[in-house]
C-alpha positions as CSV (number, residue, x, y, z in Angstrom):
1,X,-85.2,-105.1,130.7
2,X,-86.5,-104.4,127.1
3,X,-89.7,-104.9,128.4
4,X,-89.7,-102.7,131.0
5,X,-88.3,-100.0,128.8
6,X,-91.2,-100.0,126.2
7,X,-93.3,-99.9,129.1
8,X,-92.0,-96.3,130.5
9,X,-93.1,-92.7,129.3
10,X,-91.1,-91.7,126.7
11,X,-89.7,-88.3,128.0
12,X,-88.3,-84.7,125.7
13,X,-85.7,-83.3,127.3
14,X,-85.8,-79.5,125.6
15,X,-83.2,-76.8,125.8
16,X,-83.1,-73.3,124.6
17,X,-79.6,-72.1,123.8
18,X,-77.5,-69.1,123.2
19,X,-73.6,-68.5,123.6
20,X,-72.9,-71.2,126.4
21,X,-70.2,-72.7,124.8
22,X,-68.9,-72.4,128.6
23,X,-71.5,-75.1,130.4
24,X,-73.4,-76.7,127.2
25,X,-71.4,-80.0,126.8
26,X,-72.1,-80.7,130.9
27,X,-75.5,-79.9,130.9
28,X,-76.1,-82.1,127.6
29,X,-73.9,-85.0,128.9
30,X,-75.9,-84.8,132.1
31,X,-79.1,-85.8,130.1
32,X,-77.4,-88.8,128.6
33,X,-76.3,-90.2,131.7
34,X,-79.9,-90.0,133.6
35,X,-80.7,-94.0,134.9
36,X,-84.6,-93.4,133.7
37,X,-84.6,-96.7,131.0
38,X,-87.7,-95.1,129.0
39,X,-87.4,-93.6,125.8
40,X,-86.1,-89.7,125.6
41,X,-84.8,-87.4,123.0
42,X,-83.1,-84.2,123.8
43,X,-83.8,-80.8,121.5
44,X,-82.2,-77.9,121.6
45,X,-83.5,-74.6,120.2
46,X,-80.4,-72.4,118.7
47,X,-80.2,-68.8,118.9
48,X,-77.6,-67.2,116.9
49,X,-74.7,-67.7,118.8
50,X,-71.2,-66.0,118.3
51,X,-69.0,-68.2,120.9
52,X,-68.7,-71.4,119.4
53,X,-71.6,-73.1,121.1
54,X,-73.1,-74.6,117.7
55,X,-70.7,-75.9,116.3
56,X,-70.2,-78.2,120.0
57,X,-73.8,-79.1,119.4
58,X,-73.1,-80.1,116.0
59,X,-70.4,-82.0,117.2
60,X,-72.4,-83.7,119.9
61,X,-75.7,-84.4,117.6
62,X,-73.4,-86.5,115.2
63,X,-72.4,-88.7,117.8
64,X,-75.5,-89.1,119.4
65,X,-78.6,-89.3,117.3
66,X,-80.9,-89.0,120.2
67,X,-79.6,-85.2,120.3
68,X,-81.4,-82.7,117.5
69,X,-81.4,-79.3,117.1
70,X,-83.4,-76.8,115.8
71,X,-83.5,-73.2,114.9
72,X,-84.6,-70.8,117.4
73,X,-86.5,-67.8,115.1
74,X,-87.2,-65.6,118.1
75,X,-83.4,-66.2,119.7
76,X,-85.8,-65.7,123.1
77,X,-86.2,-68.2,126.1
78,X,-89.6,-68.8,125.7
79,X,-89.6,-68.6,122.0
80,X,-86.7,-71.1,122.0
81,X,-88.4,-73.7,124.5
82,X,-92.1,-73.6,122.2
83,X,-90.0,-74.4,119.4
84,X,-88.4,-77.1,121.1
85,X,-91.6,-78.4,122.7
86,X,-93.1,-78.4,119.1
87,X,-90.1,-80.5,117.6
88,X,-90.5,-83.3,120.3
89,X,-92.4,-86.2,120.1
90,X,-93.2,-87.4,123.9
91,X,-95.9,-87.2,127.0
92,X,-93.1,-85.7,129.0
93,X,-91.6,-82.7,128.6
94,X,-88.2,-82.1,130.7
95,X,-87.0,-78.3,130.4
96,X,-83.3,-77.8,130.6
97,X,-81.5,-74.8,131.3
98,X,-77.8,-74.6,129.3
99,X,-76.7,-73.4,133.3
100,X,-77.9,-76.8,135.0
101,X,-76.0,-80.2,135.4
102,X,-79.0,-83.0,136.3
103,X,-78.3,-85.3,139.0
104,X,-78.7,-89.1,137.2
105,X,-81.8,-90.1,139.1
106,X,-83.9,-86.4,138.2
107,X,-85.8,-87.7,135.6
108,X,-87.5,-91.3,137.2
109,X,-87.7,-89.4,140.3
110,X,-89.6,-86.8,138.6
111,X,-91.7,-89.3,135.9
112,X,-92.3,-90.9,139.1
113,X,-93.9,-88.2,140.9
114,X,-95.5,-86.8,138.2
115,X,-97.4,-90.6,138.1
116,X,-97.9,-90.7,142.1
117,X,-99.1,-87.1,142.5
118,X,-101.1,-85.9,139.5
119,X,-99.4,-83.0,138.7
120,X,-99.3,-80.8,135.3
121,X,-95.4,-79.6,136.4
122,X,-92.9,-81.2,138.8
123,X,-90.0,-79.0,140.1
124,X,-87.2,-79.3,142.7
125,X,-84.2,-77.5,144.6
126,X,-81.8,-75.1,142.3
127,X,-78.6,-75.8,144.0
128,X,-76.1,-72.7,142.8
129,X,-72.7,-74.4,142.9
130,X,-69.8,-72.1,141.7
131,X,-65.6,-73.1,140.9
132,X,-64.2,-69.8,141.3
133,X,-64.5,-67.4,144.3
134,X,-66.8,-65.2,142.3
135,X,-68.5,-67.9,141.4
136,X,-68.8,-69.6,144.7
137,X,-70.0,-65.6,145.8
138,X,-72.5,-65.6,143.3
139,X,-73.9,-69.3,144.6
140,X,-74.0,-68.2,148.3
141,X,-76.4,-65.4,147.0
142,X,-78.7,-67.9,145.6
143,X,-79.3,-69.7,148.3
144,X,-79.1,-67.4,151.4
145,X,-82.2,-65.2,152.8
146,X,-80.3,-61.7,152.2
147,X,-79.6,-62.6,148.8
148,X,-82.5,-64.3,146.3
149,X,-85.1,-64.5,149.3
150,X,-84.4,-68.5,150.8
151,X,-87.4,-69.9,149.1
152,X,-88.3,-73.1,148.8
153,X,-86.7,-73.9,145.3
154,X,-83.1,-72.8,146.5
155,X,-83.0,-73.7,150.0
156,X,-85.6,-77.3,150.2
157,X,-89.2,-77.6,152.1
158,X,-92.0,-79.7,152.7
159,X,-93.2,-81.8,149.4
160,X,-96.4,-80.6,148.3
161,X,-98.2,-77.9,145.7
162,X,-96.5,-74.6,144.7
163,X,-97.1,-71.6,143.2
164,X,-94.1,-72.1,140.9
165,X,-91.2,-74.8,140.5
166,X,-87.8,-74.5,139.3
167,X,-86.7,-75.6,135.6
168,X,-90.2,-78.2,135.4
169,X,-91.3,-81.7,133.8
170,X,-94.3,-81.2,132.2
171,X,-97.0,-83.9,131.3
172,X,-97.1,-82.3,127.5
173,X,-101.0,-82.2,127.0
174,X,-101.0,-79.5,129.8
175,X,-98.4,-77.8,128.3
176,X,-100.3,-77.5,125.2
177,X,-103.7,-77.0,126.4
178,X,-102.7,-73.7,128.3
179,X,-101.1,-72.4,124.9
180,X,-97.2,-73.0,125.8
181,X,-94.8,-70.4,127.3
182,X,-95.4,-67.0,126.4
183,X,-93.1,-65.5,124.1
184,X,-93.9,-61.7,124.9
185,X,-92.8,-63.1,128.3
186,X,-88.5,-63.0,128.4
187,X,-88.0,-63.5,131.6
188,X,-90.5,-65.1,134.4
189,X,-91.5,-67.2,132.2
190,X,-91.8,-70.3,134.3
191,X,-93.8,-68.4,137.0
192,X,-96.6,-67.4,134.3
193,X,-96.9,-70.7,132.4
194,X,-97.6,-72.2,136.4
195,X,-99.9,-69.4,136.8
196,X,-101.9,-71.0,134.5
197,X,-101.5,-74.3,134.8
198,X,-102.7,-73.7,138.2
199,X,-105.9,-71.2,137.2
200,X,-107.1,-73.7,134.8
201,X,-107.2,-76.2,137.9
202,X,-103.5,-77.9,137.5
203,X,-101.1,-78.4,140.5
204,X,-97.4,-77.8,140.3
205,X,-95.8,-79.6,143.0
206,X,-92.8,-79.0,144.4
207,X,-90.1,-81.9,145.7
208,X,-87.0,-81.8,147.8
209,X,-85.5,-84.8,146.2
210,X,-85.0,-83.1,142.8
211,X,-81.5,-81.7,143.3
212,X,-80.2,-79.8,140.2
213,X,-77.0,-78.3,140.3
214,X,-76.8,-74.9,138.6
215,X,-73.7,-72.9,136.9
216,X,-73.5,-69.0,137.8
217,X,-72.6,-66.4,135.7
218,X,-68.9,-66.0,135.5
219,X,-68.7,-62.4,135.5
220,X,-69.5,-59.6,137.1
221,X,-70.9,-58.0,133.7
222,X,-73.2,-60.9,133.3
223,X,-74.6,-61.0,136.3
224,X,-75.7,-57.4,136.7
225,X,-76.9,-57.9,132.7
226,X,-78.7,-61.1,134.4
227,X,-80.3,-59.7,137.1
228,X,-81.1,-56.4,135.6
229,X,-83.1,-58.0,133.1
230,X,-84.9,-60.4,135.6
231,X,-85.7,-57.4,137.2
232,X,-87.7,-55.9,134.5
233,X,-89.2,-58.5,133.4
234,X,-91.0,-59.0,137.1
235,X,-92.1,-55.7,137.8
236,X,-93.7,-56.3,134.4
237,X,-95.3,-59.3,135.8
238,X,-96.0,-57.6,139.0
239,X,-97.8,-54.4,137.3
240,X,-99.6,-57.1,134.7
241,X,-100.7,-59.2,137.6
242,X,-100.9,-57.5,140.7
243,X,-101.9,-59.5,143.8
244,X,-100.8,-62.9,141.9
245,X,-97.3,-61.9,143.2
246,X,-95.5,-62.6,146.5
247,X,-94.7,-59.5,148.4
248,X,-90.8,-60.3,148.7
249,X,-90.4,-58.9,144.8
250,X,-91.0,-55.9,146.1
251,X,-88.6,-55.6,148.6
252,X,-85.2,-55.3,146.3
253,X,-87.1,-52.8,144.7
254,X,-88.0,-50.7,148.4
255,X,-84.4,-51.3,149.5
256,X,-83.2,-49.4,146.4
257,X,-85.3,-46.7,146.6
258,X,-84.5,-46.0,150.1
259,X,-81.0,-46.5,150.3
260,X,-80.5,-44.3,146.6
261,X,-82.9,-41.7,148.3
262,X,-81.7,-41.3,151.7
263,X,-77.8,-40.8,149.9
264,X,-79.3,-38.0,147.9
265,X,-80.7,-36.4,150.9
266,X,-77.8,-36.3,152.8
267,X,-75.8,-35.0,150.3
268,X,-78.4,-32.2,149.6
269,X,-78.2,-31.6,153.5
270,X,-74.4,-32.0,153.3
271,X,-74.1,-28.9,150.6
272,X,-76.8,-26.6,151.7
273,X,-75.7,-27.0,155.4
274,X,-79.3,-28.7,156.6
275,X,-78.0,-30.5,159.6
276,X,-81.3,-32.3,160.4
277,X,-81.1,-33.8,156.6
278,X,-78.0,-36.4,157.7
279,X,-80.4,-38.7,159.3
280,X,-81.3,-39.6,155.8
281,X,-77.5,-41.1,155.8
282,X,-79.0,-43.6,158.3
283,X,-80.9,-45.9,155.6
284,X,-77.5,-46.1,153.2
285,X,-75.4,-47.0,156.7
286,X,-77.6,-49.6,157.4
287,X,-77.8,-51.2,154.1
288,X,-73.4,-51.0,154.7
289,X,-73.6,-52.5,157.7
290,X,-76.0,-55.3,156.1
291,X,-74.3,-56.1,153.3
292,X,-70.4,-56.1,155.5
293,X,-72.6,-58.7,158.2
294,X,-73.6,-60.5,155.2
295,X,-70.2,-60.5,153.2
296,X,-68.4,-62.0,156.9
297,X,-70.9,-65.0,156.7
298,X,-70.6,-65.7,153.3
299,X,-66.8,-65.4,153.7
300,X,-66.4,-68.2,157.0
301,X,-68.5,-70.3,155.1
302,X,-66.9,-70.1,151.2
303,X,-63.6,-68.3,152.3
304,X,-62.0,-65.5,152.8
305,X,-61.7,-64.1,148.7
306,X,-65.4,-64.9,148.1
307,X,-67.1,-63.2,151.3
308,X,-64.5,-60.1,150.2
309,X,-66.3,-60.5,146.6
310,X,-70.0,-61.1,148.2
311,X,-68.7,-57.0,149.5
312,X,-69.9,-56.5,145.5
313,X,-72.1,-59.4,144.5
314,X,-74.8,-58.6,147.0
315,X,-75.3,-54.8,145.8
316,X,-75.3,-55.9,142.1
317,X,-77.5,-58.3,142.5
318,X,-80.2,-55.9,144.6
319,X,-79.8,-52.8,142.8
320,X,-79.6,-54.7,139.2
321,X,-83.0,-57.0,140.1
322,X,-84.4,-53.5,142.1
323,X,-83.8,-51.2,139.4
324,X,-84.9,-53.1,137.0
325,X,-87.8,-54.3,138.6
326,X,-89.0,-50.5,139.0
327,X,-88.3,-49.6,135.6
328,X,-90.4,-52.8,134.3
329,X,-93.3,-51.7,136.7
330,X,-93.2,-48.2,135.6
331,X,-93.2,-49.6,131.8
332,X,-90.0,-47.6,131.4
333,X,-88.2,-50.3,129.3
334,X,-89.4,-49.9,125.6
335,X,-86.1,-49.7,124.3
336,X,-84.9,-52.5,127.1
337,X,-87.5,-55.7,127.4
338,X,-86.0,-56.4,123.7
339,X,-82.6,-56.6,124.6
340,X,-83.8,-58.9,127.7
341,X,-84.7,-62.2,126.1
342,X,-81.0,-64.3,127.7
């Protein structure tokens, strides 16, 4: 068994982290427990923190001295994950999120297709899984068509190359050759870095049996503070990038336009006595009648209190991501894109 183990890739599990006192222990626990017999190391980047998360990392790293941590400078995804790439010492590169639990076989199956395929970046399925009935709301969201789209990294597919893959397991040298994540880069980071991995001939592959099960935000606060900033940060990517982007991003950001526009029309109509200006109610009545179709499906398949929250959670989530998304592509978010980094 020695043997065998010195034989293996030694892998770097690396983790950016900031005030997730909340899921950091399970996502950290579920790194120890993977059955991959090679080498690893895990490294977590920490931002400043104000919840107790360090000191649980402290904690953790004196037990096990296969856990370090460093200090993230820019307190920033991307900034935190280069730092933590930079600290580690192996061919593979794992990125963690602090939000996702790791199923004990991701990392051999991943090493292993990684070594069967060829690919620069191996990703899988993020499966939302939530404990309370917001949670469970939030989840539903994730992976159904009305809610983040039903692409292939929440829902499954076909095995093959990808534009992008969730979370990722790198082979390091073409991480470093394409110069890293970028750190101007707060959010989408992951689609970018793939972006070039694939323009500089690279193939990120995508496989159904990489299952990783991911932790919603707990509140309503933080998700619309979530999806808000994802939002900006991919019309920034959109307006930098044009064409390089699916046509779906845009559709949050169309919906929001036209259901905030045709409101304000029939309420001009409403007060200056326009009759023909009602029919601009139509486009907000439809998106109702969407979201309460939506909410009843969501509610016979998660129960009754989370399709009655999913009433909320679908709005915030495609007015947050649209709004945002048009104030990023109209570069409207000088004061914003710094606040955006978590």
């Amino acid at each position: 068994m020695a043997k065998k183990a010195q034989a293996l890739t030694g892998v770097s599990y690396v983790m950016p982290v900031l005030n997730e006192v909340e899921h950091i222990e399970a996502a950290v626990d579920s790194l120890t427990a993977q059955d991959y017999e090679g080498p690893f190391e895990i490294v977590l980047a920490l931002g400043p923190s104000v919840d107790g998360t360090n000191a649980v990392i402290d904690e953790m790293a004196r037990i096990d001295p296969r856990i370090r941590h460093i200090p993230n400078e820019l307190g920033s995804t991307p900034g935190g994950l280069n730092a933590a790439i930079r600290a580690s010492t192996h061919p593979i590169v794992v990125r963690v999120d602090a939000h996702s639990v790791l199923p004990t076989n991701y990392t051999r199956v991943a090493v292993e297709t990684l070594q069967r395929t060829g690919a620069d970046n191996v990703g899988g399925i993020m499966k939302a899984e939530g404990r309370t009935s917001f949670e469970r709301a939030v989840a539903h969201a994730y992976g159904s068509p009305e809610g983040l789209g039903g692409t292939q990294h929440h829902t499954g597919g076909k095995e093959g190359p990808a534009d992008t893959a969730y979370l990722g397991v790198f082979q390091r040298d073409r991480l470093v050759e394409v110069g890293l994540f970028d750190e101007d880069i707060k959010r989408g980071q992951d689609w970018e870095l793939n972006r070039r991995l694939r323009a500089t001939g690279g193939t990120v592959w995508f496989t159904p049996e990489l299952e990783v099960v991911y932790r919603p935000r707990s509140s309503l606060r933080k998700l619309i503070r979530q999806f808000v900033a994802t939002g900006i940060w991919r019309g920034e990517l959109a307006r930098r990038f044009g064409s390089a982007n699916s046509l779906r991003y845009f559709v949050p950001p169309l919906a929001v336009l036209g259901t905030a526009v045709g409101l304000i029309l029939g309420i001009v109509g409403s007060i200056t006595g326009i009759d023909w200006l009602a029919i601009a109610y139509a486009a907000p009545a439809v998106y109702a009648l969407f979201v309460i179709a939506a909410a009843a499906v969501a509610g016979a398949k998660e129960g009754l209190r989370s399709g009655l929250w999913y009433l909320i959670v679908l709005p915030c989530i495609h007015f947050g991501w649209g709004s945002g998304f048009i104030l990023g592509f109209m570069k409207l978010t000088k004061n914003i894109t710094a606040q955006t980094g978590r």
